[in-house]
N, C-alpha and C positions, 0 to 999 in steps of 0.2 A: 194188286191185292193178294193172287195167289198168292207169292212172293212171300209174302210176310210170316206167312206160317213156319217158312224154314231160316225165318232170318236168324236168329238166334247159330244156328247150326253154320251158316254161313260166314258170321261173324267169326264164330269159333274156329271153322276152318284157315280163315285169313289169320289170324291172332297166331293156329298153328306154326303154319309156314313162314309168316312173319316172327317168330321168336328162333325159329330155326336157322333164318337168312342173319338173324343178326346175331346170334354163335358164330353160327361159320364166318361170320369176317369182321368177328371180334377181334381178331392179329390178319392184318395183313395189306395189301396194297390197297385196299379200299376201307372205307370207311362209311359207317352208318350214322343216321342223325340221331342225338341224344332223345330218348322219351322220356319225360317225367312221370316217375314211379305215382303217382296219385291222379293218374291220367288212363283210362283204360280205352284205348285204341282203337277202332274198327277200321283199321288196315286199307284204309281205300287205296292208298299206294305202298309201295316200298322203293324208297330212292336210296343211292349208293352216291356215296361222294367221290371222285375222280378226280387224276392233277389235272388240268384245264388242257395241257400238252397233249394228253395221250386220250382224252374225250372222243373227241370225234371221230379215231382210229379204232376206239374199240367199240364206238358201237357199229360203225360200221363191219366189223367181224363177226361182234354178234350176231347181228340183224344176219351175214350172209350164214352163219348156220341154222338160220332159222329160228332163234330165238327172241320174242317178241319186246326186246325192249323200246323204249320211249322216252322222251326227254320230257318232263311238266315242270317247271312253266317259265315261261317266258315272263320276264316281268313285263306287266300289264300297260306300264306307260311307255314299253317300247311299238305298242300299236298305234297302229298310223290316228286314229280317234284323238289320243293322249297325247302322238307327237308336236299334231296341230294346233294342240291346244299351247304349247309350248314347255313341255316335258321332253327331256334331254336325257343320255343316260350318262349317268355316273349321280342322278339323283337319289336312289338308291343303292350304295356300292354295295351292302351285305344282299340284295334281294339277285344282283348281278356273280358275285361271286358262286352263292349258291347256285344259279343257271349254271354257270359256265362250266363246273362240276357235276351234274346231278345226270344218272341216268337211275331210268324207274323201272322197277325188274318186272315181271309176269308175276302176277300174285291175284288169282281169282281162286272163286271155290272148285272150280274142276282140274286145278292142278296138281298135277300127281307127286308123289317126294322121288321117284327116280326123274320126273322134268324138273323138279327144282334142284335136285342135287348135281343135273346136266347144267344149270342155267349158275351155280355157284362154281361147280369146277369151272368152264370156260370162261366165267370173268376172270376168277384170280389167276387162270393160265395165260389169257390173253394181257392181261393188266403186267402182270409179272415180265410177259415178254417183253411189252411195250415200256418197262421202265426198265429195262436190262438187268433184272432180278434176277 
């Protein structure tokens, strides 16, 4: 319940860095999910879209600088629960391609704009490398 007092501010923060992430890679080796303008956002993530080829190579670069990306989500009927049930994958192909693309960048309220400004050079440098840009 503290919490709540600075939600507004917190929001605001994320919305921040979130409109900032998605300038910066408005052109270029990555790409961001479309938001619909009549939608106002509270940024619980920020995912980047990636060729599915150079994925797991770049997060693993990030990850060893130290930069806290993460992958969300996995689709849900590829858990063992769903598979049992007999859900297979290629039953959602769009829920699949998003996976197989998506890494989710560092975006809380105590991030700084020179960590974010770290966390967008070294994708598009790492991306750029990894597709021979």
């Amino acid at each position: 319940l503290s919490q709540l007092r600075r939600l507004d501010q917190f929001i605001a923060s994320r919305r921040h860095h979130a409109n900032a992430y998605l300038e910066a890679f408005a052109d270029g080796p990555v790409t961001t999910l479309q938001q619909r303008p009549d939608v106002e956002s509270s940024w619980h993530l920020m995912s980047v879209q990636v060729q599915p080829d150079i994925r797991g190579e770049l997060f693993r670069r990030l990850r060893a600088e130290g930069i806290g990306v993460n992958v969300h989500y996995m689709p849900i009927y590829w858990q063992p629960y769903y598979r049992r049930l007999g859900f297979l994958p290629g039953y959602c192909p769009g829920a699949e391609k998003f996976y197989h693309r998506a890494i989710s960048l560092p975006l809380h309220t105590q991030l700084t704009e020179d960590e974010r400004q770290l966390v967008v050079s070294s994708v598009i440098h790492h991306a750029e490398t990894l597709m021979g840009v």
